[in-house]
NUTI-495006 format. One record per residue (C-alpha): x, y, z. Coordinates in Angstrom, 1 decimal. Layout:
<zaro><xx>X</xx><yy>Y</yy><zz>Z</zz></zaro>
...
***
This chain:
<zaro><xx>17.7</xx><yy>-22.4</yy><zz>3.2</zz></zaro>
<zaro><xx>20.8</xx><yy>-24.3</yy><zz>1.2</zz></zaro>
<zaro><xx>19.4</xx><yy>-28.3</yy><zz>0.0</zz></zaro>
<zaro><xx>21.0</xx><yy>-30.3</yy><zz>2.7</zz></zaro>
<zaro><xx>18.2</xx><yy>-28.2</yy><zz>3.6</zz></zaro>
<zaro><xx>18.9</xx><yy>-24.1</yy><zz>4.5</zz></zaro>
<zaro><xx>22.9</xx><yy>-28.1</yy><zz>4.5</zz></zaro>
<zaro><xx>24.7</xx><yy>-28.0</yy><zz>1.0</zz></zaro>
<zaro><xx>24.2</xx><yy>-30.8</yy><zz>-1.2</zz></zaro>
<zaro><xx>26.1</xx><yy>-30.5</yy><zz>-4.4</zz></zaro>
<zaro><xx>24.3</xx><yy>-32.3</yy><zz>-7.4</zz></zaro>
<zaro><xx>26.8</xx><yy>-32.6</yy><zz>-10.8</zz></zaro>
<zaro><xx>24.5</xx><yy>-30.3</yy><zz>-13.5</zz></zaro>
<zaro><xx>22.4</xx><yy>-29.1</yy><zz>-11.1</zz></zaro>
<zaro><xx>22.2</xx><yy>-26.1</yy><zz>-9.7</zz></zaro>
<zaro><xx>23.3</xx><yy>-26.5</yy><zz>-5.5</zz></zaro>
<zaro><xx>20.5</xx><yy>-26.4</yy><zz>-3.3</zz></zaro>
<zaro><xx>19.9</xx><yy>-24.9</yy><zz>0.7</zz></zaro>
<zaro><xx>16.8</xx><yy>-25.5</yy><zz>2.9</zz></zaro>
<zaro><xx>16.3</xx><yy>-24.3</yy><zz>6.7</zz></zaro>
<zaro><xx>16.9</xx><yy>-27.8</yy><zz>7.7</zz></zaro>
<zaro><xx>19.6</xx><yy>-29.8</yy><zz>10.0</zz></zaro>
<zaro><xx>20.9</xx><yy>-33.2</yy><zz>9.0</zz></zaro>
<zaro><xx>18.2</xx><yy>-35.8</yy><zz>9.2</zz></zaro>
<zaro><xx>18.5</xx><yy>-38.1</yy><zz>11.9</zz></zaro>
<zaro><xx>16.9</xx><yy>-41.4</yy><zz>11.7</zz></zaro>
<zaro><xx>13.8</xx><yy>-42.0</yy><zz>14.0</zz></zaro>
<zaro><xx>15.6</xx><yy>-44.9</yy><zz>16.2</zz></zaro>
<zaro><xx>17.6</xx><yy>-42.1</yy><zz>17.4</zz></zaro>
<zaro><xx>14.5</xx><yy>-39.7</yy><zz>18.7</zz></zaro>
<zaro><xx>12.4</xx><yy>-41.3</yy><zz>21.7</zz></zaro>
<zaro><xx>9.1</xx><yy>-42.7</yy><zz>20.3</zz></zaro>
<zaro><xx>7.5</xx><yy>-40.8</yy><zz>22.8</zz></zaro>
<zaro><xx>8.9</xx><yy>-37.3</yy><zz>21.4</zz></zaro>
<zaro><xx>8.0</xx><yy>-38.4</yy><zz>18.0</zz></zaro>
<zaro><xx>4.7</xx><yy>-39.2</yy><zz>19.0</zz></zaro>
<zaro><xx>4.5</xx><yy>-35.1</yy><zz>20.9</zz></zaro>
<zaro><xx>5.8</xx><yy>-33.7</yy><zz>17.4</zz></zaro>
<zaro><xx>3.2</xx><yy>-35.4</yy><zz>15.6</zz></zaro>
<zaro><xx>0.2</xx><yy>-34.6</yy><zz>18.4</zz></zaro>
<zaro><xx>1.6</xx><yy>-31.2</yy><zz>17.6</zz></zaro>
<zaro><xx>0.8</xx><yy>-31.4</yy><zz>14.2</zz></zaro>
<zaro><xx>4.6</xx><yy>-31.5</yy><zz>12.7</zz></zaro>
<zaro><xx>6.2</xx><yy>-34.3</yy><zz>10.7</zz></zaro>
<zaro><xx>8.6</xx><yy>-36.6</yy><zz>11.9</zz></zaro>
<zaro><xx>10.5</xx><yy>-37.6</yy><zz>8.4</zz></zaro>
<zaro><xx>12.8</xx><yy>-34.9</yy><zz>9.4</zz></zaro>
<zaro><xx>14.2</xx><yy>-34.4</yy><zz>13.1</zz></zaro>
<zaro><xx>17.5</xx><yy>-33.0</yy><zz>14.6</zz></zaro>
<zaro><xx>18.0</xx><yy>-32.7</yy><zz>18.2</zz></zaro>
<zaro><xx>18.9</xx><yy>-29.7</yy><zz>19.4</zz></zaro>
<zaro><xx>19.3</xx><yy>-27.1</yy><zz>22.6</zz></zaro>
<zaro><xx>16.2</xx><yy>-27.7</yy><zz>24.8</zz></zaro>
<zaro><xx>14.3</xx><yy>-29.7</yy><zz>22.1</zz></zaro>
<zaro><xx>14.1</xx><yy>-30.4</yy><zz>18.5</zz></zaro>
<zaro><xx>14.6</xx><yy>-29.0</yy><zz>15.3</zz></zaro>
<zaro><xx>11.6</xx><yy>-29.9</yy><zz>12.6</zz></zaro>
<zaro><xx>10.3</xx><yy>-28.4</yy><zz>9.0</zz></zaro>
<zaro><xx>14.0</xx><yy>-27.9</yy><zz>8.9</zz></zaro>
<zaro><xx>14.7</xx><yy>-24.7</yy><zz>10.4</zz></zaro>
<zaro><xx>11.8</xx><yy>-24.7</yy><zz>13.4</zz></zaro>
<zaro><xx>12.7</xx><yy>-25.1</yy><zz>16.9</zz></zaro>
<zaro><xx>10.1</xx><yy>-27.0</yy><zz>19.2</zz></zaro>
<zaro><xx>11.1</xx><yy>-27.2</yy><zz>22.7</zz></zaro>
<zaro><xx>10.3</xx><yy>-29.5</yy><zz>25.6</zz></zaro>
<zaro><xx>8.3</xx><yy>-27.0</yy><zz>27.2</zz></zaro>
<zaro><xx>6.3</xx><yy>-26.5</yy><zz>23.8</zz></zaro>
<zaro><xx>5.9</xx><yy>-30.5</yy><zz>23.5</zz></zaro>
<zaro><xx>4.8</xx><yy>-31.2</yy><zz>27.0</zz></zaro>
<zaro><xx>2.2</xx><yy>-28.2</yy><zz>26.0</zz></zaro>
<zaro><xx>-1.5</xx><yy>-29.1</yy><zz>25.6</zz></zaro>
<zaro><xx>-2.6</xx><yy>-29.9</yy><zz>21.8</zz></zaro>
<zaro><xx>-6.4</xx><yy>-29.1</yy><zz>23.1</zz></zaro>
<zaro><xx>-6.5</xx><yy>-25.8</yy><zz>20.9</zz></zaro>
<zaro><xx>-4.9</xx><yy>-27.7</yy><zz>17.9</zz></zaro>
<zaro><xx>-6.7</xx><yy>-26.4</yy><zz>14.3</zz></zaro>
<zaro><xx>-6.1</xx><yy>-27.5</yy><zz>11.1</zz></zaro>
<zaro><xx>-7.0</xx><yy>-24.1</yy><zz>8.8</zz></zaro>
<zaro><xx>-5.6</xx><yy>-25.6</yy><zz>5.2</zz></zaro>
<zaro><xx>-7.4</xx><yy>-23.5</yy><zz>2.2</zz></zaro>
<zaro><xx>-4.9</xx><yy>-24.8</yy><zz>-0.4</zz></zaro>
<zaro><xx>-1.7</xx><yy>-26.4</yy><zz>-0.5</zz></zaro>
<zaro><xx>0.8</xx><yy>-23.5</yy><zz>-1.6</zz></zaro>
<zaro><xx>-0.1</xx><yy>-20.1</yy><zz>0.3</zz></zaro>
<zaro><xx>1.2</xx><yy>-17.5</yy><zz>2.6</zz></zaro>
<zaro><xx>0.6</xx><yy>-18.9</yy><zz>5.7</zz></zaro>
<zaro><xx>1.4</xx><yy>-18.0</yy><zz>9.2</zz></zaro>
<zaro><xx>1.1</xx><yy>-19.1</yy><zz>12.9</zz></zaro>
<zaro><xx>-1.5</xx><yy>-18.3</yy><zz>15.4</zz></zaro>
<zaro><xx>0.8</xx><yy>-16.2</yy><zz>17.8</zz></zaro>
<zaro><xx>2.3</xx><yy>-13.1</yy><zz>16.3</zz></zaro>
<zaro><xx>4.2</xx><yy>-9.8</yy><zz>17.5</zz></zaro>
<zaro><xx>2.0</xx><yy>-7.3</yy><zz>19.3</zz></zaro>
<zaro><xx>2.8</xx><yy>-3.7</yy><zz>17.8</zz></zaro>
<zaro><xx>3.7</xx><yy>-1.2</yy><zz>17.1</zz></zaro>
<zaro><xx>6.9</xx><yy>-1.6</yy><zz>18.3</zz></zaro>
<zaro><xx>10.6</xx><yy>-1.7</yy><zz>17.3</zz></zaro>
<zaro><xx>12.0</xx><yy>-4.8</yy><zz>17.1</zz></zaro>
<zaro><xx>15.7</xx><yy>-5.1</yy><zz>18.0</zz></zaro>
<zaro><xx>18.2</xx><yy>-7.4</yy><zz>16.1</zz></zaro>
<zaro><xx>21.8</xx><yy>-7.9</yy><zz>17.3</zz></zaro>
<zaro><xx>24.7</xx><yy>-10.1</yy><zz>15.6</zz></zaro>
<zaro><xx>27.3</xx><yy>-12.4</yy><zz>17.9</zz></zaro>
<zaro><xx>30.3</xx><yy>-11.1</yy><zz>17.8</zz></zaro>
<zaro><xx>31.6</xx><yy>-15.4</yy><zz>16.8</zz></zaro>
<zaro><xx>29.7</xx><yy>-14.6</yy><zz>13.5</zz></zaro>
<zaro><xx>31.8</xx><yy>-12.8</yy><zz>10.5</zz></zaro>
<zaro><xx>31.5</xx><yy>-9.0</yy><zz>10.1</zz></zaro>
<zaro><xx>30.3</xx><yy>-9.8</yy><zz>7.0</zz></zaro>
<zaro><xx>27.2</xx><yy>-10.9</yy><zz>9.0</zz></zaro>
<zaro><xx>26.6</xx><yy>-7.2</yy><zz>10.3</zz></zaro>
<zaro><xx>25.7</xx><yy>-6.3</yy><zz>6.4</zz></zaro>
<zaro><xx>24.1</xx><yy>-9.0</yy><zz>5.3</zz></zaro>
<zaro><xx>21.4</xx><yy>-8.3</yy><zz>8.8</zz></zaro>
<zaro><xx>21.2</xx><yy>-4.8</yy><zz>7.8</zz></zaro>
<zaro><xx>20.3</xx><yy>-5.9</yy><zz>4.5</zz></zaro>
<zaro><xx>17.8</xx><yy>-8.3</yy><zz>5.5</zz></zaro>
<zaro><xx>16.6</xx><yy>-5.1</yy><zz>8.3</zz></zaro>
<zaro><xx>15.8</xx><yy>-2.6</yy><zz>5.6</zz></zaro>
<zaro><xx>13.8</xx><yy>-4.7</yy><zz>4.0</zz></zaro>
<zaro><xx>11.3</xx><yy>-5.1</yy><zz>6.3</zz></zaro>
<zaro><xx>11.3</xx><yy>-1.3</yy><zz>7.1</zz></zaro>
<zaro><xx>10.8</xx><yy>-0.5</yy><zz>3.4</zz></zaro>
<zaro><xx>7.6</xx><yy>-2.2</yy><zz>3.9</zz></zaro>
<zaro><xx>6.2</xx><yy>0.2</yy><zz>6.4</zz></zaro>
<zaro><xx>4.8</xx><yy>-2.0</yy><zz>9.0</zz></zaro>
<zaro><xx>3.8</xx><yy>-1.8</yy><zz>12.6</zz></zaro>
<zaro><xx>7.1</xx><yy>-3.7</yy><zz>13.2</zz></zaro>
<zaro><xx>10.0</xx><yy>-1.6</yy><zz>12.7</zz></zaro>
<zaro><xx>13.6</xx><yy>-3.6</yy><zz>13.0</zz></zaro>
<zaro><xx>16.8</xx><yy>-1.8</yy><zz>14.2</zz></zaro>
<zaro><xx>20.6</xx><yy>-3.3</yy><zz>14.7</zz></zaro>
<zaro><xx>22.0</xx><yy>-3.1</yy><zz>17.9</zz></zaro>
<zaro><xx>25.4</xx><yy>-4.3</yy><zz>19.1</zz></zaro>
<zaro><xx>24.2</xx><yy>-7.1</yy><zz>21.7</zz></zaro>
<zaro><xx>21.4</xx><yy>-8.4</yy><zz>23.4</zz></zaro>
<zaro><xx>18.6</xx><yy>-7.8</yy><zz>20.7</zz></zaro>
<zaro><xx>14.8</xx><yy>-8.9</yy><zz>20.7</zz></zaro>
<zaro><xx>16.5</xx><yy>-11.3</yy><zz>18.1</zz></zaro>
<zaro><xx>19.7</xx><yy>-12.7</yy><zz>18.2</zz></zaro>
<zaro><xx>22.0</xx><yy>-13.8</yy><zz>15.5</zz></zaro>
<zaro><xx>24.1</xx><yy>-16.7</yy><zz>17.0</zz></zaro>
<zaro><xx>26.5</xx><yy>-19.0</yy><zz>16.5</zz></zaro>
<zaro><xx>25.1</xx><yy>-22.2</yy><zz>15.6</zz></zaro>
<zaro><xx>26.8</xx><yy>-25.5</yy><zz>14.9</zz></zaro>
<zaro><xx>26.3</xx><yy>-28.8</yy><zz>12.3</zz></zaro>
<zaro><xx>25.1</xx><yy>-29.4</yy><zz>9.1</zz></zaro>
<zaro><xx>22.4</xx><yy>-26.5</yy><zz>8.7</zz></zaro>
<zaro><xx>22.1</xx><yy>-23.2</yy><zz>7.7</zz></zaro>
<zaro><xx>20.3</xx><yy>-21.5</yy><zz>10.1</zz></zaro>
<zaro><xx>17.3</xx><yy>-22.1</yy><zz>12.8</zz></zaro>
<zaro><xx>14.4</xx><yy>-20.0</yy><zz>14.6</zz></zaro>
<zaro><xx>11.1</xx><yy>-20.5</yy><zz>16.4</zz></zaro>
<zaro><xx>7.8</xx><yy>-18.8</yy><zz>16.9</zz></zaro>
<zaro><xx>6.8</xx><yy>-16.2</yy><zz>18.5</zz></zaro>
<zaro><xx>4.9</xx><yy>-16.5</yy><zz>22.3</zz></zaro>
<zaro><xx>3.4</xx><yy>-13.7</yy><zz>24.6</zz></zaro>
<zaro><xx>3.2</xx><yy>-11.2</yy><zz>21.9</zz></zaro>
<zaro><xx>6.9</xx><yy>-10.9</yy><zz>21.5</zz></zaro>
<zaro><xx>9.3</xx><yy>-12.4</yy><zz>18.5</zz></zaro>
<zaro><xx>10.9</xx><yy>-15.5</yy><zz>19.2</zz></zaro>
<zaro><xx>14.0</xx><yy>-14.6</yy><zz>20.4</zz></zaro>
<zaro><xx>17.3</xx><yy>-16.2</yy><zz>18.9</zz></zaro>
<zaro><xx>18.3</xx><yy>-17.6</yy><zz>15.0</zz></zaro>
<zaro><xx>21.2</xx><yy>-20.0</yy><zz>15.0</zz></zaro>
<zaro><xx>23.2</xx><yy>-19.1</yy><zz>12.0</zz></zaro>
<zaro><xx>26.5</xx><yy>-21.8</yy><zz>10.8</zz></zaro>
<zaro><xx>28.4</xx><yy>-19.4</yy><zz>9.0</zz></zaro>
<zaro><xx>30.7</xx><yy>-22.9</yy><zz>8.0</zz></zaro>
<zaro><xx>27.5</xx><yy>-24.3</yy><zz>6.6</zz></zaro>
<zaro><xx>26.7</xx><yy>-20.9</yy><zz>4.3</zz></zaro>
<zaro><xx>30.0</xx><yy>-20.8</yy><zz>3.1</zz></zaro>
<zaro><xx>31.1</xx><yy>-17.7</yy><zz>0.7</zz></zaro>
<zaro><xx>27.2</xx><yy>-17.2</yy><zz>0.1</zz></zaro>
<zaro><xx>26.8</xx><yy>-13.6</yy><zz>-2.1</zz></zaro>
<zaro><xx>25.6</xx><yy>-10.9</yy><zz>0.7</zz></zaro>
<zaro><xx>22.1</xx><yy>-10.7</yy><zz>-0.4</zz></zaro>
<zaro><xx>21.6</xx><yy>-14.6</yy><zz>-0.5</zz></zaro>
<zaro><xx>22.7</xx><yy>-14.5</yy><zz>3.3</zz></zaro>
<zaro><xx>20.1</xx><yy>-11.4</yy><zz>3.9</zz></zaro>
<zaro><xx>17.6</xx><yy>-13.9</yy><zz>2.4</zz></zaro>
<zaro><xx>18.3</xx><yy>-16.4</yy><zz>4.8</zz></zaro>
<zaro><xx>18.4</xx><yy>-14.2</yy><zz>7.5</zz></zaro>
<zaro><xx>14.8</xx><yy>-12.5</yy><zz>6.8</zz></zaro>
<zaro><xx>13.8</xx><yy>-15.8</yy><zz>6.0</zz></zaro>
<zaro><xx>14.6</xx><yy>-16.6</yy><zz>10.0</zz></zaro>
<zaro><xx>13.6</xx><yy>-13.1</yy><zz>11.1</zz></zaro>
<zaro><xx>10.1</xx><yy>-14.2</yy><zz>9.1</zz></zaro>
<zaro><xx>9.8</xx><yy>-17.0</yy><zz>11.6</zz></zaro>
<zaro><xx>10.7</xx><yy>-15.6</yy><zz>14.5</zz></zaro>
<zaro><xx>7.4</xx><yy>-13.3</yy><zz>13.7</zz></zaro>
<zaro><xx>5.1</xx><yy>-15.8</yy><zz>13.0</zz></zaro>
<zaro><xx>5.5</xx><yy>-16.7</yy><zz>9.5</zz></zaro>
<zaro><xx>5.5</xx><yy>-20.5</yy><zz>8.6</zz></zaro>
<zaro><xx>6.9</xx><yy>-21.9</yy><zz>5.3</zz></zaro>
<zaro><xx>5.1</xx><yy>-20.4</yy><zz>2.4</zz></zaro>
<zaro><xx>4.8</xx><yy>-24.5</yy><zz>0.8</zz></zaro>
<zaro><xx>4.8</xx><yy>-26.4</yy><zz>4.3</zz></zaro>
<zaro><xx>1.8</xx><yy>-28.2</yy><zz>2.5</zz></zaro>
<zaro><xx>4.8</xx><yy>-29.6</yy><zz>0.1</zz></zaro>
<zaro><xx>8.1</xx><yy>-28.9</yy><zz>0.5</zz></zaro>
<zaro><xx>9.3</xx><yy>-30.4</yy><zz>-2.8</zz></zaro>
<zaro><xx>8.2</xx><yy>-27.0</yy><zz>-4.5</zz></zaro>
<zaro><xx>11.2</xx><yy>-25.4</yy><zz>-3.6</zz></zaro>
<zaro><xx>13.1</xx><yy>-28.0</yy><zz>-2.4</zz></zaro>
<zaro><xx>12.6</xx><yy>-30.8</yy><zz>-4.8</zz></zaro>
<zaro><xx>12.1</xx><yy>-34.8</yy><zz>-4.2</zz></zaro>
<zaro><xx>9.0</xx><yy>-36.2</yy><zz>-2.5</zz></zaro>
<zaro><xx>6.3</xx><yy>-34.1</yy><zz>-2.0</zz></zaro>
<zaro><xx>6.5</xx><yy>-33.3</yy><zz>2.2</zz></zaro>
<zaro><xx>3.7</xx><yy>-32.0</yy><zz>3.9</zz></zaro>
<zaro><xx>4.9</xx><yy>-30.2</yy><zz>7.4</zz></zaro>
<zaro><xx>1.7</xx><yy>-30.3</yy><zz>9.2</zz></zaro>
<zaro><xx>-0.9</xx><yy>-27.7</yy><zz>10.7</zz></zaro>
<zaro><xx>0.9</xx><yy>-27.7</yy><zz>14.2</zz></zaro>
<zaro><xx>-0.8</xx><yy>-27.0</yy><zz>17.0</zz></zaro>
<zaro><xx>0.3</xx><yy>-23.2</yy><zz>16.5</zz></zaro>
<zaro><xx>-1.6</xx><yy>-22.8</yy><zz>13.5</zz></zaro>
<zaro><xx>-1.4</xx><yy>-22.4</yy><zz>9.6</zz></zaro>
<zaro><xx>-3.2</xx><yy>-19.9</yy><zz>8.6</zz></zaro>
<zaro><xx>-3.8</xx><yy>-18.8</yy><zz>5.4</zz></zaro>
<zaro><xx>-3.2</xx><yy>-15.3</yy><zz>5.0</zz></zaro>
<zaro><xx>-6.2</xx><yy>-13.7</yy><zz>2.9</zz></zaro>
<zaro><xx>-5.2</xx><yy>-12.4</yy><zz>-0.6</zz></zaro>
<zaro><xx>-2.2</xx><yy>-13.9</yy><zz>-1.0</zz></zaro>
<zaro><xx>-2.4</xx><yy>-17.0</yy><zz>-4.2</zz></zaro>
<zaro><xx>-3.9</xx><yy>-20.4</yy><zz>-3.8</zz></zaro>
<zaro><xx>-1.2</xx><yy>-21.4</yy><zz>-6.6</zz></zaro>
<zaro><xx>2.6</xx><yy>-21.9</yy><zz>-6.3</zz></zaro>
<zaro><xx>4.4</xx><yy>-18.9</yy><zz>-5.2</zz></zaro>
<zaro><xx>8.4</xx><yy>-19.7</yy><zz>-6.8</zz></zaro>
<zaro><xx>9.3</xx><yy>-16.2</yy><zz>-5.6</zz></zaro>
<zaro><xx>8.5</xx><yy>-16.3</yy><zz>-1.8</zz></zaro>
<zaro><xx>11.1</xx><yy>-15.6</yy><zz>0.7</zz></zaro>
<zaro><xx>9.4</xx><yy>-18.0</yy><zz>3.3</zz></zaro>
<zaro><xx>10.0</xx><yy>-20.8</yy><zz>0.6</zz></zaro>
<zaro><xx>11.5</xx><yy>-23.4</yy><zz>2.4</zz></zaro>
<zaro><xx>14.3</xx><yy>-24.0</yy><zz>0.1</zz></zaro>
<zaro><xx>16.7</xx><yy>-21.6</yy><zz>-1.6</zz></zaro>
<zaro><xx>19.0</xx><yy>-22.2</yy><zz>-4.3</zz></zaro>
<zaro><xx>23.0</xx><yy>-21.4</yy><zz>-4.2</zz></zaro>
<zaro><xx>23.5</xx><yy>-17.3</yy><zz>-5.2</zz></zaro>
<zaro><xx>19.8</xx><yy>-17.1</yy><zz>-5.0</zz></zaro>
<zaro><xx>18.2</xx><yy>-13.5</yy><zz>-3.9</zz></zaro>
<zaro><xx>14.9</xx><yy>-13.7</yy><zz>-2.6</zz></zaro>
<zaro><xx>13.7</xx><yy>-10.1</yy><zz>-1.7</zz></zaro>
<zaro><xx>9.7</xx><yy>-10.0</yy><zz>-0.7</zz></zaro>
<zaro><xx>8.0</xx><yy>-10.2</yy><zz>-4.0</zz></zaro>
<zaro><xx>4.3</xx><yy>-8.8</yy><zz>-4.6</zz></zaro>
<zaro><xx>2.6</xx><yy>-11.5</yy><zz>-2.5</zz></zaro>
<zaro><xx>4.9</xx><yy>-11.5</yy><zz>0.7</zz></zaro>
<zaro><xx>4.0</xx><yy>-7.4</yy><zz>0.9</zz></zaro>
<zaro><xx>0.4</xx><yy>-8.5</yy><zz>0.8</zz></zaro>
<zaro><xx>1.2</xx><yy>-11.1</yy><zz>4.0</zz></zaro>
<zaro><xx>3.3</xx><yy>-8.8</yy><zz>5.8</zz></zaro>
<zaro><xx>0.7</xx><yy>-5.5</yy><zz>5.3</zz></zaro>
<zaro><xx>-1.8</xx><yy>-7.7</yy><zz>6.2</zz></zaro>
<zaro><xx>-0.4</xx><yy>-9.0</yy><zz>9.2</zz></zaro>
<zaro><xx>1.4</xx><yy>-5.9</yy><zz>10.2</zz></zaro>
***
């Protein structure tokens, strides 16, 4: 979530932006025949990084070769309007406690901006409860490397998707509750949460409007949250520099809803 998207692009008179997205990488650098599983997937191909066991698109989702080489058969378009709360067909079976632990390669400062991020899911009193733990969580907070901000999948088999690159380099001396964002942001993915404007991306994150695509995991719209833009989401797919995004009225309704 920085605009080199969750990357830094600095803009003179304007205020810097982040989005959960790597680099883009030009398409003569991706097999045609991946593009052409991303987009049989239901994803856009305007913006794709390679990365560990697959690809990175939307900008911070991780689609692996396994998920690609899956069958699209069950693929559903479920669109009501074009800026919603929206999530993805699989999501975390609860009640449960969710575990979260931080790499030790990461900055302590890491440690607080998680427990930030942590509490504010369990002020929401959910079925999902989240609790820090000093290695192998449910959701590890990694090391991750190049010009993006951070990176997470979805969930499968009822459980959260299980790892969020983090480049601390990329973040850079981010306040502590702007790094919580992005970090609940992730955690929000890893649950089954997609972006809250996947329909078009240049809500939040400016430029040409960019529609992400259904995706053969679903998006859904989650009932009673708006049909209008939503500037105050934390599943907004681009954040600006400094910027705090705690869950405003209409991500409590998605997450009570949900969980």
């Amino acid at each position: 979530m920085f605009k080199k998207f969750l990357s830094v692009v600095a803009i003179t008179g304007v205020v810097v932006m982040f989005s959960c997205e790597m680099e883009n990488v030009s398409k003569n650098q991706i097999p045609q025949g991946d593009l052409d599983k991303i987009a049989q997937h239901g994803f856009g191909t305007s913006q794709v990084q390679r990365t560990d066991g697959g690809y990175l698109v939307e900008g911070d989702i991780v689609l692996t070769h396994e998920f690609l080489n899956s069958s699209t058969d069950n693929y559903k378009l479920l669109r009501i309007a074009e800026v919603e709360q929206y999530r993805t067909t699989n999501l975390v079976s609860g009640p449960r406690v969710i575990t979260v632990s931080v790499a030790g390669q990461l900055p302590s400062s890491y440690v607080a901006a998680t427990d930030e991020a942590i509490a504010r899911y369990n002020t929401q009193s959910l079925t999902l409860t989240f609790q820090r733990v000093a290695s192998n969580g449910d959701i590890r907070l990694v090391k991750g490397n190049g010009n993006f901000l951070a990176s997470a999948g979805f969930p499968s088999g009822g459980n959260p998707y299980g790892q969020v690159k983090v480049n601390s380099r990329a973040i850079g001396n981010q306040p502590q509750s702007t790094v919580a964002t992005i970090i609940a942001h992730e955690i929000g993915h890893c649950i089954g949460f997609r972006h809250t404007d996947f329909m078009d991306r240049s809500f939040s994150c400016g430029g040409s409007p960019t529609n992400e695509g259904a995706s053969s995991v679903g998006a859904i719209h989650i009932s009673g949250t708006p049909s209008g833009p939503d500037s105050g989401s934390w599943m907004l797919a681009c954040i600006g520099s400094g910027q705090n995004r705690p869950f405003n009225n209409n991500d409590r309704t998605a997450l009570d809803f949900l969980y």
